[in-house]
MDAnalysis code that builds the backbone (N, CA, C; Angstrom):
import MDAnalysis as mda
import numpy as np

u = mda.Universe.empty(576, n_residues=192, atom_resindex=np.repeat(np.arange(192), 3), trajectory=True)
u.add_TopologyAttr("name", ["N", "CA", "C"] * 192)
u.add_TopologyAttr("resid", np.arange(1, 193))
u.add_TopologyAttr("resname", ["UNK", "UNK", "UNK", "UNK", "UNK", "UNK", "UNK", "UNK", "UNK", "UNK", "UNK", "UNK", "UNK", "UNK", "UNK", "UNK", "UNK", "UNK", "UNK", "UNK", "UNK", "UNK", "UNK", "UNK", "UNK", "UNK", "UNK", "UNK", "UNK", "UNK", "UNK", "UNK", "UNK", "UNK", "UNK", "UNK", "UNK", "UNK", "UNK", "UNK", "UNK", "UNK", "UNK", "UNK", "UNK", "UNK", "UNK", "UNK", "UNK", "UNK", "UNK", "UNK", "UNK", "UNK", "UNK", "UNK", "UNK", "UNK", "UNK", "UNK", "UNK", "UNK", "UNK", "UNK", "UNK", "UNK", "UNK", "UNK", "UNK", "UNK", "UNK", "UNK", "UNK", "UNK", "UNK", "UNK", "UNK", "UNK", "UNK", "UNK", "UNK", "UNK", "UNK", "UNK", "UNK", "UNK", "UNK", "UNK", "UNK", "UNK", "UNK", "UNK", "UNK", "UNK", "UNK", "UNK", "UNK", "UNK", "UNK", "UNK", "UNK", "UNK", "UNK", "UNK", "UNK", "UNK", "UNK", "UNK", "UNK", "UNK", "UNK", "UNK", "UNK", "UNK", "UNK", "UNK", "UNK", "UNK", "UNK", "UNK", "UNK", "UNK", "UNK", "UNK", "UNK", "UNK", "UNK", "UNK", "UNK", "UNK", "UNK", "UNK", "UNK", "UNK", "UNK", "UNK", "UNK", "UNK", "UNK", "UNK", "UNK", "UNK", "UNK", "UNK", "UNK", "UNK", "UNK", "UNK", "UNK", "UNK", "UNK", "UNK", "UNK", "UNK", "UNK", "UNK", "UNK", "UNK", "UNK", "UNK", "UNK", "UNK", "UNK", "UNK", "UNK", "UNK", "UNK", "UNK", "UNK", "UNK", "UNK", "UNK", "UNK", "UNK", "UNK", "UNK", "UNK", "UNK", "UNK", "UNK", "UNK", "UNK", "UNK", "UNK", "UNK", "UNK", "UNK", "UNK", "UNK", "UNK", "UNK", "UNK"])
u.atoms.positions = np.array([
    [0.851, -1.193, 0.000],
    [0.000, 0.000, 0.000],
    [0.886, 1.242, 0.000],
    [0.607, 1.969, -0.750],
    [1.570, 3.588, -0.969],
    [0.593, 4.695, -0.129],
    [0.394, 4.436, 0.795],
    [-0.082, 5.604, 1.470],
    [0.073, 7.051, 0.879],
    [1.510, 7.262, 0.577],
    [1.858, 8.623, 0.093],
    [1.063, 9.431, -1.263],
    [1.268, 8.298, -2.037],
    [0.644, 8.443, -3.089],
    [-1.132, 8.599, -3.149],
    [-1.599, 7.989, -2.585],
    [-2.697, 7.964, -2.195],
    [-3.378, 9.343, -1.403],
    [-2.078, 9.651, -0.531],
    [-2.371, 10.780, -0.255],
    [-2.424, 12.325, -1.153],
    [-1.542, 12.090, -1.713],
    [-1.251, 12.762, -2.846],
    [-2.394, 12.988, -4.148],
    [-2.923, 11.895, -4.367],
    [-4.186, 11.961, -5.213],
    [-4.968, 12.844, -4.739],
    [-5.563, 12.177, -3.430],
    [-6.627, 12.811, -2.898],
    [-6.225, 14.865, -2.453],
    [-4.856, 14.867, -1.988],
    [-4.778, 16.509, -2.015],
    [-4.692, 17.156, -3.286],
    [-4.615, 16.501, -4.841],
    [-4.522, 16.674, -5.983],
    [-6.348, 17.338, -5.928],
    [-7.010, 16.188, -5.867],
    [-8.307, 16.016, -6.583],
    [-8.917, 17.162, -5.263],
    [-8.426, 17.144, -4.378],
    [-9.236, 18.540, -3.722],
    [-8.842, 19.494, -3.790],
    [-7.594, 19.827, -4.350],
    [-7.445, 21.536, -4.343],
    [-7.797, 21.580, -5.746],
    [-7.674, 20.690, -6.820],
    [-8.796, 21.513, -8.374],
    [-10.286, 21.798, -7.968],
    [-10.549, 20.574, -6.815],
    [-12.373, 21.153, -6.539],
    [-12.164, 22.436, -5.530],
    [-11.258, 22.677, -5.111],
    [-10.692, 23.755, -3.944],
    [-10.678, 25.303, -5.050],
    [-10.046, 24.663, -5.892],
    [-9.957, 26.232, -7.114],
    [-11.426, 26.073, -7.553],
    [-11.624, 25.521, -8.275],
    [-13.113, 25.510, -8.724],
    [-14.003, 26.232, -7.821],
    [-14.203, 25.799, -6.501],
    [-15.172, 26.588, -5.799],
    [-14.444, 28.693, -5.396],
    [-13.099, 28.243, -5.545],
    [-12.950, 29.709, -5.446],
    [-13.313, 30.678, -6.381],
    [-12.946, 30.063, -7.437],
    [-13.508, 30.800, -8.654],
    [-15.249, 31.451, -8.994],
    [-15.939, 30.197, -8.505],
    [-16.911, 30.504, -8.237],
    [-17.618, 31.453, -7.177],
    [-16.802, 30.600, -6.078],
    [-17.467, 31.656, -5.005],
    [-17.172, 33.339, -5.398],
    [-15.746, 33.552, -5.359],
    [-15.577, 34.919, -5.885],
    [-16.474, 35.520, -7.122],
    [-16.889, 35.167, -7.909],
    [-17.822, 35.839, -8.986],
    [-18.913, 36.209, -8.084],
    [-19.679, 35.499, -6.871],
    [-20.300, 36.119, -6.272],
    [-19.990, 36.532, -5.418],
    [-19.160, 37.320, -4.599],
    [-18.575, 38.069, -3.562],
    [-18.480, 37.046, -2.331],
    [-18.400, 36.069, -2.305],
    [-18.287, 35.106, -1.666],
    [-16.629, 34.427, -1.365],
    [-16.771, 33.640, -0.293],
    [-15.541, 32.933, 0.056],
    [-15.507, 31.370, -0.218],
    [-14.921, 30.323, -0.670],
    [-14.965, 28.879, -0.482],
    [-15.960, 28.479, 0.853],
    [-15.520, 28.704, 2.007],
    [-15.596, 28.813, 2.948],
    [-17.278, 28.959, 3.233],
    [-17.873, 30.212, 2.514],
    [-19.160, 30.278, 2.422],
    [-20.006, 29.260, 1.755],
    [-19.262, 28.489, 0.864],
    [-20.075, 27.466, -0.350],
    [-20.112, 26.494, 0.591],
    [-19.277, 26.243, 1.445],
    [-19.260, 25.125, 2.195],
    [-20.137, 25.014, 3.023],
    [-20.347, 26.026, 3.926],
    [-21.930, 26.021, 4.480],
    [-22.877, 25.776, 4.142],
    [-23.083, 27.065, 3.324],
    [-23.945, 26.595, 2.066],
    [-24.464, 25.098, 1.656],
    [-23.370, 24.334, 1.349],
    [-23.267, 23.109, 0.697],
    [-24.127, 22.164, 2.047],
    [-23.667, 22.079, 3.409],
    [-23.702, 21.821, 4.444],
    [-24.979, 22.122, 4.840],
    [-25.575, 22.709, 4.276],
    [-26.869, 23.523, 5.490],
    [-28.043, 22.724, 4.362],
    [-27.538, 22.553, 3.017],
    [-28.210, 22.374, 2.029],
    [-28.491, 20.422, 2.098],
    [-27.688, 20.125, 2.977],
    [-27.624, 18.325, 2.826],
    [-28.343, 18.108, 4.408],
    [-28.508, 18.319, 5.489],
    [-28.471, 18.571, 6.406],
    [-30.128, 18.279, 7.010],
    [-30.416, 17.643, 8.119],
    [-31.270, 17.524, 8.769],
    [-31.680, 18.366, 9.478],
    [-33.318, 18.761, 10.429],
    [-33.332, 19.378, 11.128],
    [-32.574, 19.529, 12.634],
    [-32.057, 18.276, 13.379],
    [-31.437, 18.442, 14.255],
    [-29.449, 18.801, 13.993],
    [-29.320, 19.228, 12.571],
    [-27.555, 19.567, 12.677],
    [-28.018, 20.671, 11.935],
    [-29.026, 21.314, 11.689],
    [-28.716, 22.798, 10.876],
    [-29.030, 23.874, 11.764],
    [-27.703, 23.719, 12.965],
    [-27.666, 25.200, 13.687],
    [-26.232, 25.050, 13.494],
    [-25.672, 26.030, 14.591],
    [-24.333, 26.802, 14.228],
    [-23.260, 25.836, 14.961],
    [-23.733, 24.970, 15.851],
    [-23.088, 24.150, 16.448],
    [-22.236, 22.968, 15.402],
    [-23.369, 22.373, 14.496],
    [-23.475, 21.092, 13.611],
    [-22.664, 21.626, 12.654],
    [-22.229, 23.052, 12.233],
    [-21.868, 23.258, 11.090],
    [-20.250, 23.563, 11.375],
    [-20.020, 23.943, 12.833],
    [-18.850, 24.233, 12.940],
    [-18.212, 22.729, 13.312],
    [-18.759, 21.484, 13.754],
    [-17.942, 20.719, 13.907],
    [-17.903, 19.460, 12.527],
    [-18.842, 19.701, 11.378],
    [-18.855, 19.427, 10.384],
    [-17.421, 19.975, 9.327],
    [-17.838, 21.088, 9.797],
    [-16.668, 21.767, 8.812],
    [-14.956, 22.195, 9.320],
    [-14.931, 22.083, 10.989],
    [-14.184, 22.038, 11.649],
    [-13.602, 23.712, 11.716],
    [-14.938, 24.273, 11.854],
    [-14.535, 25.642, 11.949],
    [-14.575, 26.406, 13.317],
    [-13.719, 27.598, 13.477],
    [-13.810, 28.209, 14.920],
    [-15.216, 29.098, 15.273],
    [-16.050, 28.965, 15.986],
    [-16.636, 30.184, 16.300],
    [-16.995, 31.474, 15.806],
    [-15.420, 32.166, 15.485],
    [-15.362, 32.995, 15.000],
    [-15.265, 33.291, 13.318],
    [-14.901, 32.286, 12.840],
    [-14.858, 32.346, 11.074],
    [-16.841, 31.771, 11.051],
    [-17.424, 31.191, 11.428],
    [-18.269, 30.926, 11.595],
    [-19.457, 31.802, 11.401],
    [-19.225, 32.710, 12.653],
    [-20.566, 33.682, 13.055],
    [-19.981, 34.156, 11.634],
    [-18.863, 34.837, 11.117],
    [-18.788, 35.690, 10.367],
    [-18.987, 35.395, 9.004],
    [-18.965, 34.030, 8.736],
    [-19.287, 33.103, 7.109],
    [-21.231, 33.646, 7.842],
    [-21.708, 33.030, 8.505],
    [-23.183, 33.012, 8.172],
    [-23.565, 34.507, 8.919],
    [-23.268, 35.536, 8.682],
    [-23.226, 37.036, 8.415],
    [-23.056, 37.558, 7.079],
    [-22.485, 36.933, 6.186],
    [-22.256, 37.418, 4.624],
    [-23.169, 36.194, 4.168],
    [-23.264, 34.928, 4.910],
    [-24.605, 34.279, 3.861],
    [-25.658, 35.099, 4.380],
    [-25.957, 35.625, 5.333],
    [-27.289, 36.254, 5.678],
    [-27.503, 37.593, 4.902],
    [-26.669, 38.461, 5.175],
    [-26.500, 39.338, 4.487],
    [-26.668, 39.572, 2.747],
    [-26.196, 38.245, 2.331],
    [-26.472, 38.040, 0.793],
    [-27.818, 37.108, 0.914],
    [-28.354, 37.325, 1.448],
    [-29.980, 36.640, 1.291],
    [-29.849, 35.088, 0.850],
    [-28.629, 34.467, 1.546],
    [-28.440, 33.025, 1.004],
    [-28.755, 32.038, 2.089],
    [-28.957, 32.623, 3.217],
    [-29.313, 31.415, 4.306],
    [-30.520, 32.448, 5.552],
    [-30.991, 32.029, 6.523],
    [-32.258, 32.537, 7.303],
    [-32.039, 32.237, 8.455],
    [-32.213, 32.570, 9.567],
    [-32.645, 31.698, 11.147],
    [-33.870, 31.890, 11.402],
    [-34.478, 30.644, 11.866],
    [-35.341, 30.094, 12.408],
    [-35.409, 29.934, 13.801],
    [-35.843, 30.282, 14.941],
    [-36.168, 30.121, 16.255],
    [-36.475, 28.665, 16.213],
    [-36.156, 27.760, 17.453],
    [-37.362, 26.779, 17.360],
    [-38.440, 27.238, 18.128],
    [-39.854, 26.386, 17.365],
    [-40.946, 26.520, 18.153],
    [-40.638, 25.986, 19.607],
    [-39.697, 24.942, 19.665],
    [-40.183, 24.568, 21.235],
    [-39.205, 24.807, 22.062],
    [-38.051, 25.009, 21.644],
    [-36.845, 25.816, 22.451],
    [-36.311, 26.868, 21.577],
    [-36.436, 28.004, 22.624],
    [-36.483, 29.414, 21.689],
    [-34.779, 29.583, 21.967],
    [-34.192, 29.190, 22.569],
    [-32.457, 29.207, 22.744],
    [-32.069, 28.800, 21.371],
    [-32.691, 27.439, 20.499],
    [-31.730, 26.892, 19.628],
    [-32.448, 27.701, 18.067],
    [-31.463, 27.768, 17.612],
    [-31.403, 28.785, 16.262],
    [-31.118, 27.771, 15.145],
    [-32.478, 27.675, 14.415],
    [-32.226, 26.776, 12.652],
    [-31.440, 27.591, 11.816],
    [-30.589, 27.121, 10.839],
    [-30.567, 27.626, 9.937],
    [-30.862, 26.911, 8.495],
    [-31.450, 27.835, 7.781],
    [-32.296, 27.331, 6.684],
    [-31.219, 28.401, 5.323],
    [-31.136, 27.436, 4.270],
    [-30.851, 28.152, 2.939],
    [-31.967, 28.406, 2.431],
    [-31.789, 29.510, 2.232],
    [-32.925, 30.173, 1.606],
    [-33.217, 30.047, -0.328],
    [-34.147, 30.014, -1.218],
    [-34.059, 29.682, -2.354],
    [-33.024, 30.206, -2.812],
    [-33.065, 31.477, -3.058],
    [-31.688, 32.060, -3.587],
    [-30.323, 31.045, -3.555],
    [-30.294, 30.848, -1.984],
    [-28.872, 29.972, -1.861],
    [-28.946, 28.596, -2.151],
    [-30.015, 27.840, -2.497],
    [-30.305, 26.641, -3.131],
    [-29.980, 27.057, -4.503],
    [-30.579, 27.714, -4.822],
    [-30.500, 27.992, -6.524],
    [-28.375, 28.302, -7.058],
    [-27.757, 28.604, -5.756],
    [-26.776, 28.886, -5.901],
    [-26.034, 27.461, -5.602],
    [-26.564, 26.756, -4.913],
    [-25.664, 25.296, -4.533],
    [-26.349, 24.508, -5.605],
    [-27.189, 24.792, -5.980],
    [-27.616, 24.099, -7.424],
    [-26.244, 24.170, -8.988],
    [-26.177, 25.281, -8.859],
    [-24.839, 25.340, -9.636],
    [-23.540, 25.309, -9.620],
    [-23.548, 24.573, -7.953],
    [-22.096, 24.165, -7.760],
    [-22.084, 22.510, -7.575],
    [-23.228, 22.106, -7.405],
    [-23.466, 20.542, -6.733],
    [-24.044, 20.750, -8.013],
    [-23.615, 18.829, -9.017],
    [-22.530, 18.442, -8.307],
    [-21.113, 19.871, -9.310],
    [-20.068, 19.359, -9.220],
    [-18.731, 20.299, -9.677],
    [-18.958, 20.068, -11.239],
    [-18.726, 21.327, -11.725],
    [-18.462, 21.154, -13.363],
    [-17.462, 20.571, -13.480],
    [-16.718, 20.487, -12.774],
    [-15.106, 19.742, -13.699],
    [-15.271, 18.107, -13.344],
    [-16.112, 17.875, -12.462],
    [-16.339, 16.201, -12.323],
    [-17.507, 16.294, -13.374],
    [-18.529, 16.645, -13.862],
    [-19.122, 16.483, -14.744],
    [-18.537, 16.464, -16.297],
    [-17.926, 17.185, -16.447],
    [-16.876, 17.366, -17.376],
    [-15.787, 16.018, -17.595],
    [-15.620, 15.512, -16.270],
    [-14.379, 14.204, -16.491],
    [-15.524, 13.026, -16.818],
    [-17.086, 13.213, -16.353],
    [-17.575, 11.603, -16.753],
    [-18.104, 12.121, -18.242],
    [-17.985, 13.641, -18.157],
    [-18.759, 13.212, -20.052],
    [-18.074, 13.003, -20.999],
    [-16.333, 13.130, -20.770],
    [-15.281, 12.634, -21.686],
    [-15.156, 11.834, -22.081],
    [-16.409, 10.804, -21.123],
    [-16.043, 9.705, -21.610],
    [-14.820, 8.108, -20.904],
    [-13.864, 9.096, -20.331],
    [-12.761, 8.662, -19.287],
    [-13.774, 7.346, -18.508],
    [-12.823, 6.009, -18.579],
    [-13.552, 5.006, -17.793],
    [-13.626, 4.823, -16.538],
    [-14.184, 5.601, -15.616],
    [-14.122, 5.695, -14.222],
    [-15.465, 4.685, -13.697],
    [-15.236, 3.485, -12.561],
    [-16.362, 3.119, -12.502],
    [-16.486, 3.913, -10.968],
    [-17.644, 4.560, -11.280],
    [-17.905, 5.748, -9.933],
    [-18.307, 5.068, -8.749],
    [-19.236, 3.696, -9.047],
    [-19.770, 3.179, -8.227],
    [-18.601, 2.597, -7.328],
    [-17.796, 1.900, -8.009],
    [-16.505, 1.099, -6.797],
    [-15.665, 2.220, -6.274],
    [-15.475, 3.424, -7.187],
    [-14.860, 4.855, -6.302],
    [-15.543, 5.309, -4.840],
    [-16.707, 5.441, -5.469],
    [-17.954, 5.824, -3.815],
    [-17.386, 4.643, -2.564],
    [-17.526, 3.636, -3.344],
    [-17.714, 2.814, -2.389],
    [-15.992, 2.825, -1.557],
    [-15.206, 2.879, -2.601],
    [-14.108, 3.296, -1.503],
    [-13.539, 4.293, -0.945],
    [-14.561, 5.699, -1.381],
    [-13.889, 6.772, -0.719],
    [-14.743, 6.841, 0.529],
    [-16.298, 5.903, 0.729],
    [-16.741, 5.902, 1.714],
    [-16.188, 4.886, 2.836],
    [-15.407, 3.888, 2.719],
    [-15.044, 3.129, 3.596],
    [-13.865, 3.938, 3.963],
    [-13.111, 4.617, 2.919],
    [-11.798, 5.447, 4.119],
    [-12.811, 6.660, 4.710],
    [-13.393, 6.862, 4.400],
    [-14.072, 8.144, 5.245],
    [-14.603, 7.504, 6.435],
    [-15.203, 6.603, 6.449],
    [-15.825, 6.017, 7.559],
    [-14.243, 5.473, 8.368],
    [-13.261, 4.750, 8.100],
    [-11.946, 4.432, 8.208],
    [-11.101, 5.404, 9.155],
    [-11.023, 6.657, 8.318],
    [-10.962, 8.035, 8.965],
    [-11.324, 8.775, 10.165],
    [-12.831, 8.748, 10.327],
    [-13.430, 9.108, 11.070],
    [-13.613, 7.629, 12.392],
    [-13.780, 6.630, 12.255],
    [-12.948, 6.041, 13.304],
    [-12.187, 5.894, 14.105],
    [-11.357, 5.834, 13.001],
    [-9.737, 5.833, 13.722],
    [-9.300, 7.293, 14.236],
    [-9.697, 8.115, 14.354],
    [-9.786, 9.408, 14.858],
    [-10.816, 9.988, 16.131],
    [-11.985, 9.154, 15.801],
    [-13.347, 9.863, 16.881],
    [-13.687, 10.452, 16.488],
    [-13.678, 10.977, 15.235],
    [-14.710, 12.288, 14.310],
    [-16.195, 11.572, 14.189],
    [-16.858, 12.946, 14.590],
    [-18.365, 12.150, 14.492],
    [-18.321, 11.834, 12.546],
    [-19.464, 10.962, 12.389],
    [-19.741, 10.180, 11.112],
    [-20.771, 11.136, 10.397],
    [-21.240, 12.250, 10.818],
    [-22.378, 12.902, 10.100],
    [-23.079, 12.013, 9.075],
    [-23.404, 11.093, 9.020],
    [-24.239, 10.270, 8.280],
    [-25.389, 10.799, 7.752],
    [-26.002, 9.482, 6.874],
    [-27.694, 9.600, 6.458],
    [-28.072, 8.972, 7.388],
    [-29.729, 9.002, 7.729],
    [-30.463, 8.593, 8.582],
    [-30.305, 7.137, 8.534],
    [-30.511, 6.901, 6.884],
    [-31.354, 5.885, 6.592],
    [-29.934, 4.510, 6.895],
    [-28.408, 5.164, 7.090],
    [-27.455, 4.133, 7.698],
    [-27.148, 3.890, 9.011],
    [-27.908, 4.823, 9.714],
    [-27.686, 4.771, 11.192],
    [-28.169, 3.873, 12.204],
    [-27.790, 3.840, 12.962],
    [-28.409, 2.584, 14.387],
    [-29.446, 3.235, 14.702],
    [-30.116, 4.551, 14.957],
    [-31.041, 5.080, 15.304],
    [-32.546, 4.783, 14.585],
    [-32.212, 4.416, 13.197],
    [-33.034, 4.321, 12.095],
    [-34.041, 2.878, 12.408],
    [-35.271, 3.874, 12.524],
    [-36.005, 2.456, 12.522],
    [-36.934, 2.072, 11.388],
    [-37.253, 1.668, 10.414],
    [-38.493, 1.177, 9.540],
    [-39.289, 0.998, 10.143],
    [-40.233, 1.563, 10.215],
    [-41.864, 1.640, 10.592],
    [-42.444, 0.817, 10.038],
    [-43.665, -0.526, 10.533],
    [-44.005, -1.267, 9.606],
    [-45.201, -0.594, 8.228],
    [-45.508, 0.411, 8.333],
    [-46.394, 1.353, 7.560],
    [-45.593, 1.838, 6.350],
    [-43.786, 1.321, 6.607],
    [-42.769, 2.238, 5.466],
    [-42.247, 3.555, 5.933],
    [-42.796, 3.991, 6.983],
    [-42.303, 4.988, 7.573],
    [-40.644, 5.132, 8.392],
    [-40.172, 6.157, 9.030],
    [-39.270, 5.767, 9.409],
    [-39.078, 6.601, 11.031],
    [-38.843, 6.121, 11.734],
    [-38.731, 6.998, 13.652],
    [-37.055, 6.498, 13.311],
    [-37.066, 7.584, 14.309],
    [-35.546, 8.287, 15.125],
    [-35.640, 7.643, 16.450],
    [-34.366, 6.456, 16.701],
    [-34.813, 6.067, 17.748],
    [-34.085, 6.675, 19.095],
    [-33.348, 7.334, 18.931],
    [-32.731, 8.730, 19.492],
    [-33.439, 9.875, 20.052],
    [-34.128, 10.191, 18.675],
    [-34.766, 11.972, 19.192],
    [-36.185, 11.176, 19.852],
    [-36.636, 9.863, 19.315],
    [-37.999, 9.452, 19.071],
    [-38.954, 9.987, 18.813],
    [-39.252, 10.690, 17.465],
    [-39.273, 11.345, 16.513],
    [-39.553, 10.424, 15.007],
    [-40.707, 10.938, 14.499],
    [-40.852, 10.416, 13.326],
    [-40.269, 10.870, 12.049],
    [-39.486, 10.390, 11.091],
    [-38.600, 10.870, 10.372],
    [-39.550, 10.794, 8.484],
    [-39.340, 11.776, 7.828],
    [-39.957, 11.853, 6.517],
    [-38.872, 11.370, 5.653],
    [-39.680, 10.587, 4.673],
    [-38.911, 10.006, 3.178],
    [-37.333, 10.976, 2.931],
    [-37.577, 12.424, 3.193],
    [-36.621, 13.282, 2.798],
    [-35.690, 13.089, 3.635],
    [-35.844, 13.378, 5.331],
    [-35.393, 13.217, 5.955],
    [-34.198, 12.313, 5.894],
    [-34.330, 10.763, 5.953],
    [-33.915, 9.955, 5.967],
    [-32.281, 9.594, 5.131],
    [-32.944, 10.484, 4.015],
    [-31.210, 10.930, 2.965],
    [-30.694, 11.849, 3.321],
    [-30.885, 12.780, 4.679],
    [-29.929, 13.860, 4.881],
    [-29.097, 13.818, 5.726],
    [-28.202, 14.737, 6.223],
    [-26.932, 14.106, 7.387],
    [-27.487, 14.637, 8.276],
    [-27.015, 13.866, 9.686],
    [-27.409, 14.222, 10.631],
    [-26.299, 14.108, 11.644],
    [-25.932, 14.805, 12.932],
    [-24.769, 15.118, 13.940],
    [-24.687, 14.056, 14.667],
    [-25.829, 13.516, 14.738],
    [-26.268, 12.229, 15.544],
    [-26.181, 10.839, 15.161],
    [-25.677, 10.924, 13.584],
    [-25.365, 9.613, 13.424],
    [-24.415, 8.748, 13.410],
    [-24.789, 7.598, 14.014],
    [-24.032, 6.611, 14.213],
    [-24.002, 5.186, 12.719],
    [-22.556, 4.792, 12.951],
    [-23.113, 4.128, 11.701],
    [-23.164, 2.949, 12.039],
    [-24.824, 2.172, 11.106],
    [-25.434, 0.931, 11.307],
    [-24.154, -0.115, 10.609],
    [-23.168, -0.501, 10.841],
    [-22.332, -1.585, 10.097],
    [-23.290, -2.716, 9.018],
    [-24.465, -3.081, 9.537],
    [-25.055, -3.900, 8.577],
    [-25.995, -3.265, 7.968],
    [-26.119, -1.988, 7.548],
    [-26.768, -1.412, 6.559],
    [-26.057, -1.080, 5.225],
    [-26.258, -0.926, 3.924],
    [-25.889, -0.780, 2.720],
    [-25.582, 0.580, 3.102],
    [-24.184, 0.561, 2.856],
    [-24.257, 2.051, 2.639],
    [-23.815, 2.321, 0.646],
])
């Protein structure tokens, strides 16, 4: 195993998606940094889209934080929400505008661009192994797994097809179920 090399790919293949989003972000007065939220707030369940879920998602301080979702607010790209039942915790919601804007970054033109070349990549055995080192990663470290619902230990199938949170205990929607959540743990015998 060449670790090095391996490593090397992967800091290859993220700083072209690293330029790519700068480029972008800057045409709209924006930072990388902001897309990433963005990106984040846009995949995201109701219990990880406050300011907490996003800073340990993205591994950001406090302070780059408040000040990224001050220029998304400010550019009419994200909202807070009170909760109805605890008025302490603060949603944050992308607002259409900023959907319509992660719409044209998700997924990357230049990965769209490498599968329409034609280039024989089989994506499916790629996923599948950039998700076992990610999961690999986040193991062997203690990084939470931000998962989908629908791989987690929490996840229950309802016999109706439905799905409860066996955590929040909480009934979870079709949508729900494909988004990440702070709380997840991963089910080992589920497909991921």
């Amino acid at each position: 195993m060449d670790i090095i090399t391996t490593q090397q790919l992967l800091e290859r293949v993220s700083t072209l998606l690293r330029t790519e989003a700068r480029l972008f972000s800057s045409e709209h007065g924006l930072q990388p940094v902001h897309l990433d939220v963005l990106r984040y707030l846009s995949m995201c369940n109701r219990y990880s889209d406050n300011a907490a879920a996003v800073a340990d998602y993205l591994g950001l301080t406090k302070g780059t934080l408040s000040q990224s979702l001050k220029v998304l607010q400010g550019h009419g790209l994200i909202e807070r929400h009170a909760d109805p039942d605890d008025r302490r915790v603060v949603h944050l919601k992308v607002s259409l505008a900023g959907r319509q804007l992660v719409e044209q970054i998700v997924p990357s033109e230049m990965l769209k661009n490498a599968v329409d070349a034609g280039d024989k990549i089989d994506f499916t055995q790629l996923q599948h192994q950039m998700r076992s080192l990610l999961i690999a990663l986040q193991r062997s470290n203690q990084f939470k797994s931000f998962g989908q619902c629908h791989s987690c230990v929490h996840n229950i199938t309802l016999p109706d097809g439905g799905y409860f949170c066996g955590l929040t205990q909480e009934r979870l929607s079709d949508v729900e179920v494909n988004l990440i959540c702070r709380e997840h743990t991963v089910n080992h015998s589920a497909t991921l």
